[in-house]
C-alpha positions in Angstrom: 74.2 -103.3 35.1 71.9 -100.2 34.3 71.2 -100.2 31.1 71.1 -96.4 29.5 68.2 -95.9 26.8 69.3 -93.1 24.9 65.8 -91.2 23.2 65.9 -90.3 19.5 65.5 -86.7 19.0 65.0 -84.7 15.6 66.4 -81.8 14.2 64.8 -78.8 13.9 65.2 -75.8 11.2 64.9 -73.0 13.7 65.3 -70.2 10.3 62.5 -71.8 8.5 60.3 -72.6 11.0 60.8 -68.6 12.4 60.1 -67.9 8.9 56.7 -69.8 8.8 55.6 -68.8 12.3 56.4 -64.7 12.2 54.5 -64.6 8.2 51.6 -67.2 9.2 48.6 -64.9 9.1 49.9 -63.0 6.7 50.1 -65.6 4.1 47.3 -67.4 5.2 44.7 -64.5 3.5 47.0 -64.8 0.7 46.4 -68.5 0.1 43.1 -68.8 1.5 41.9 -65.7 -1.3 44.3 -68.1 -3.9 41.3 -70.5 -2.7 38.0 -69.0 -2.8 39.0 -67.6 -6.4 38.2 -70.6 -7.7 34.8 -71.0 -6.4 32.0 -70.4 -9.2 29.8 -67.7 -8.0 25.9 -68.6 -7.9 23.5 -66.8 -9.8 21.1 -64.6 -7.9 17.3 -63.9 -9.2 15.7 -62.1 -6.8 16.0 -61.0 -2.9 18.7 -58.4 -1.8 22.5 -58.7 -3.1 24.1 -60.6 -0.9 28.5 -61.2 -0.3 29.9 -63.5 -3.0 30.4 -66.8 -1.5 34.2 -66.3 -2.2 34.3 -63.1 0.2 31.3 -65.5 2.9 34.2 -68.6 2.5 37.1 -66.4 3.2 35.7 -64.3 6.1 33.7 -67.2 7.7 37.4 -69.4 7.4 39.9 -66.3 8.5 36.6 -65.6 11.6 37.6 -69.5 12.6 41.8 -69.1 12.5 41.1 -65.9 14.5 40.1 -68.0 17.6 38.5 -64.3 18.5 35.0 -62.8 19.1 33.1 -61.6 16.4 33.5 -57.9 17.4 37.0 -58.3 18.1 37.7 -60.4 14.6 36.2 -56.8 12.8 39.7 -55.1 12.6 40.6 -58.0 11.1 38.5 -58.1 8.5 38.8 -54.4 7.7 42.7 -55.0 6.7 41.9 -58.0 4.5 39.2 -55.6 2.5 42.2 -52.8 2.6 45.0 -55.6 0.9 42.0 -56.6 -1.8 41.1 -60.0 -0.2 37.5 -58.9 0.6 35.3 -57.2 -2.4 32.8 -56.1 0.4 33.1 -55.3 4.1 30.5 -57.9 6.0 29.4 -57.3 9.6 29.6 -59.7 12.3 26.7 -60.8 12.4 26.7 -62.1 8.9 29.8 -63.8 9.5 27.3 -66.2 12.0 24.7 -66.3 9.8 27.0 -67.6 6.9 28.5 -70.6 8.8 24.6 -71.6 9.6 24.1 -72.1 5.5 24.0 -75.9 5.1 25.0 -75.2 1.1 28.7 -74.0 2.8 29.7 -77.3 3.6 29.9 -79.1 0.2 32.4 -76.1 -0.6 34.5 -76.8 2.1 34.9 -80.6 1.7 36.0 -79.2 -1.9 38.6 -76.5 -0.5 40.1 -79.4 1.8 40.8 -81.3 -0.6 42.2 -78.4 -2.7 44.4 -76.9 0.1 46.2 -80.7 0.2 47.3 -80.8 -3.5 50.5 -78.9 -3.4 52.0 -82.1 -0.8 51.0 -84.8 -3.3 54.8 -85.2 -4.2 55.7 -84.9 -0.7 53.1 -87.5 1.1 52.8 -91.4 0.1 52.1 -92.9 3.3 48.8 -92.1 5.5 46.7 -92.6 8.5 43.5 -92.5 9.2 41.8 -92.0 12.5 39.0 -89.6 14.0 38.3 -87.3 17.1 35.2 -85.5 18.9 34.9 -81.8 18.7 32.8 -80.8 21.7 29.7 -78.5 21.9 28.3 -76.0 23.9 24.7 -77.9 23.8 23.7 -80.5 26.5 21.4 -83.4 26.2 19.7 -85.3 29.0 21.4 -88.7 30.5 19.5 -91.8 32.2 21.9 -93.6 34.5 20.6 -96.7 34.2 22.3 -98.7 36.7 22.0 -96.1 39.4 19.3 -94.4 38.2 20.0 -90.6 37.9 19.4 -88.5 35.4 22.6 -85.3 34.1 22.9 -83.4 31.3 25.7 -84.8 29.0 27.7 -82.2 26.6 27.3 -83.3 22.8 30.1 -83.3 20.1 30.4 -84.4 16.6 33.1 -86.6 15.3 35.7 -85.2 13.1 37.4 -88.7 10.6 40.3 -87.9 8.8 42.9 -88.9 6.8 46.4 -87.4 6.7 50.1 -87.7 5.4 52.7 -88.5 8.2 55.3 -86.8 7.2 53.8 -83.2 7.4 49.9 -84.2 8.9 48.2 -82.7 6.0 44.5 -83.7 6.0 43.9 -85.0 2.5 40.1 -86.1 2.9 38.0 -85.6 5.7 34.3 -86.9 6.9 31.9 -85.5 9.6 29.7 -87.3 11.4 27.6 -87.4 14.6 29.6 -88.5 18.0 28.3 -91.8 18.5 29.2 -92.7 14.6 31.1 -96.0 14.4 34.8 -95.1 12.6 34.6 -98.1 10.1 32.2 -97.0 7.6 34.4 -94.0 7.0 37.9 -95.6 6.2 36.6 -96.5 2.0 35.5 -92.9 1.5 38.7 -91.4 3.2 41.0 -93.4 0.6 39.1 -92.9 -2.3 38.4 -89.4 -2.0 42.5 -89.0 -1.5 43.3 -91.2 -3.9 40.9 -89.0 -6.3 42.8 -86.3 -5.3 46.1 -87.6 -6.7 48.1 -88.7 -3.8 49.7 -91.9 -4.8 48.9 -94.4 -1.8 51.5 -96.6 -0.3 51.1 -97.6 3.1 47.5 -96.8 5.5 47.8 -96.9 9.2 44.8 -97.4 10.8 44.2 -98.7 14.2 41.7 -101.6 15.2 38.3 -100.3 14.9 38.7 -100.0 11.1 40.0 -103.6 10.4 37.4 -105.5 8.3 37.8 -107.4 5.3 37.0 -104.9 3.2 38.8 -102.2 4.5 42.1 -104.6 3.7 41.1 -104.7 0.1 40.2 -101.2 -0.3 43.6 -100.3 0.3 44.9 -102.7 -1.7 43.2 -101.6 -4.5 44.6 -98.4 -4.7 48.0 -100.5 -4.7 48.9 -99.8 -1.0 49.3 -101.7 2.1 47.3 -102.0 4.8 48.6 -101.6 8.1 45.6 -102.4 10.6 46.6 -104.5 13.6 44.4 -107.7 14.1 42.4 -108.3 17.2 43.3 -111.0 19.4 40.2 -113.1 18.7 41.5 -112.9 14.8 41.4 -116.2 12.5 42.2 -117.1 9.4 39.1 -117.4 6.7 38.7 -120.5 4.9 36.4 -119.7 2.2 37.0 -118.5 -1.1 36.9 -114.3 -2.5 39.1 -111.8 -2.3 37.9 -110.1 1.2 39.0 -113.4 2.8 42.3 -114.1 0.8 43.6 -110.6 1.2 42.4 -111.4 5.3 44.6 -114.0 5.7 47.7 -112.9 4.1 47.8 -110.1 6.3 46.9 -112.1 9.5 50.2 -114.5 8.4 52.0 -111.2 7.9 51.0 -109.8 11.3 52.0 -112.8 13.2 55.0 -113.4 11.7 56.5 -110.0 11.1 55.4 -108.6 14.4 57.9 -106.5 14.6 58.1 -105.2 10.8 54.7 -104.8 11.2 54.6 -102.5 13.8 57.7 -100.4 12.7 55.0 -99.1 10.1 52.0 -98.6 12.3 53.6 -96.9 14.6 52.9 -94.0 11.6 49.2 -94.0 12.3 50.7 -92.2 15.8 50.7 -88.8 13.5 47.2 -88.5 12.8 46.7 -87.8 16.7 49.6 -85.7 16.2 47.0 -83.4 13.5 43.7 -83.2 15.8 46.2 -82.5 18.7 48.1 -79.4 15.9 44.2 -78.3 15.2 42.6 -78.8 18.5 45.7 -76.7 20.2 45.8 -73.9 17.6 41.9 -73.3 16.7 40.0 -74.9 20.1 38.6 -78.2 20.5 35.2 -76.8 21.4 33.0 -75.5 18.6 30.9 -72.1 19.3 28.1 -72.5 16.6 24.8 -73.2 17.9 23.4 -75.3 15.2 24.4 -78.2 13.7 25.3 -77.1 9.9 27.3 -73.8 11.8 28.9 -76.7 14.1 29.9 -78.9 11.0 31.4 -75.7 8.9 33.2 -74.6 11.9 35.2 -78.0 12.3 35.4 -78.1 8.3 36.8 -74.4 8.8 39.2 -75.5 11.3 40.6 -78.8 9.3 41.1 -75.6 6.2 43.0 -73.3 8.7 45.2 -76.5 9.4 46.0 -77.6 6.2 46.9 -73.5 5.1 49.0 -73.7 8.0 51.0 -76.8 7.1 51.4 -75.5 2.9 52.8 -72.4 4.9 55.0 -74.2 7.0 56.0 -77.1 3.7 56.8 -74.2 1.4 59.6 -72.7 4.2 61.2 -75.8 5.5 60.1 -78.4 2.5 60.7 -75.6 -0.7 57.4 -76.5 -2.1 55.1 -74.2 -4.1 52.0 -73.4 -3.0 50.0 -73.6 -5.9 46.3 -75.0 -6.5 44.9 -76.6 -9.4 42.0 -74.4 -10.3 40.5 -77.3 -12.6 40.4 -79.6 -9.6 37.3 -76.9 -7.8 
């Protein structure tokens, strides 16, 4: 006898989701100038005035949710200046230049992490994961089994962590392509759990499972959910890496199933690199390295905007940041 499997589909608020997608880009500027109001304006000594980094932020972030050309992206700007989100009208050209400032990026790390805050009530349970962001530069290639020489395409590697239930990135790390994931799994919880979230459960798949990855996350008074490898024994000696180790090899062999029921979670942080990567590109333009790093950091913001957006209409959140938090 045939056996029919019947697939689980969700519901959908069509209302609410129209709602989100017809008033995107227009309340995108609106939260995004929110945003950059906070950022403390540096003094300037000498040399000729230059934009405030809240108007450099704001264009260089709305220039990346664009998708467009420089040129094109000028009409653009010209409205946000007319609706009071610009204090000055910069040219294109400036808007490049800005992203190649390397003292951009620590700003938005910070605005990342800011953009999150309004889902802290909404998100408990996380996963963390990363993904390459392809470049226009080449490098050269030795074959050496066959011995032939081709130009390779570089990337950088994009790790983040995000809620499951609405993919907001709540930390983020960037690194170069060949960067192994493991180092970045302790900064990822600690910076969201400085954020506020409250942790419960962290999803992670097996190139983050070490000892002290486990007890990270236990610290912060969640659970780990990291699959174990086949090769995967039980420690004998004493500490807490190598208690907390075993415990959750016992739990994974036993409670297969339980186990990965919530795993299966870490499924939505591919679900957020494929949101960004579909919406804002998964190649990045800049030429340099600190414009390729702002330009994924810029990206990761226009996500996170997006999904506040989208909370507020379906979830009837507020969207408002804690200005003591910047």
């Amino acid at each position: 006898e045939t056996v029919k499997v019947t697939r689980k589909t969700y519901t959908q608020n069509w209302p609410a989701y129209n709602a989100a997608q017809t008033q995107e880009k227009s309340q995108l500027q609106s939260l995004l100038y929110e945003l950059c109001k906070a950022i403390p304006e540096p003094e300037q000594r000498r040399g000729r005035p230059r934009l405030s980094l809240a108007d450099i932020i704001f264009a260089s972030t709305f220039k990346i949710y664009s998708t467009v050309s420089g040129r094109r992206f000028q009409s653009d700007l010209q409205e946000a200046k007319r609706r009071g989100f610009l204090s000055q009208m910069p040219s294109y050209n400036s808007v490049f230049r800005y992203l190649e400032a390397e003292s951009l990026t620590p700003y938005l790390y910070q605005l990342i992490a800011l953009s999150a805050q309004p889902l802290k009530s909404i998100e408990s349970d996380f996963a963390v994961d990363s993904s390459g962001f392809s470049t226009g530069q080449f490098m050269r290639w030795l074959d050496v089994k066959y011995g032939k020489e081709e130009d390779r395409r570089m990337w950088i590697k994009v790790h983040s962590m995000c809620g499951v239930k609405t993919n907001i990135v709540t930390s983020v790390e960037i690194s170069d392509g060949y960067a192994n994931d493991h180092g970045f799994f302790k900064p990822l919880v600690e910076a969201a759990a400085e954020n506020g979230f409250t942790l419960k459960e962290i999803s992670a798949d097996k190139a983050y499972l070490s000892g002290e990855n486990l007890l990270t996350t236990l610290r912060h008074k969640a659970i780990p959910y990291i699959p174990f490898k086949i090769n995967s024994k039980a420690q004998t000696n004493y500490g807490p890496k190598s208690t907390v180790w075993t415990r959750m090899l016992s739990f994974y062999t036993d409670n297969r199933e339980e186990f990965l029921t919530h795993y299966h979670k870490r499924s939505n942080v591919e679900t957020t690199f494929h949101m960004i990567k579909s919406k804002f590109g998964q190649r990045l333009r800049s030429r340099t390295l600190a414009a390729q790093i702002n330009e994924a950091l810029c990206k990761v913001l226009c996500h996170n905007l997006c999904v506040v957006i989208q909370s507020v209409h379906e979830l009837g959140i507020e969207a408002q940041f804690s200005t003591e938090a910047a």
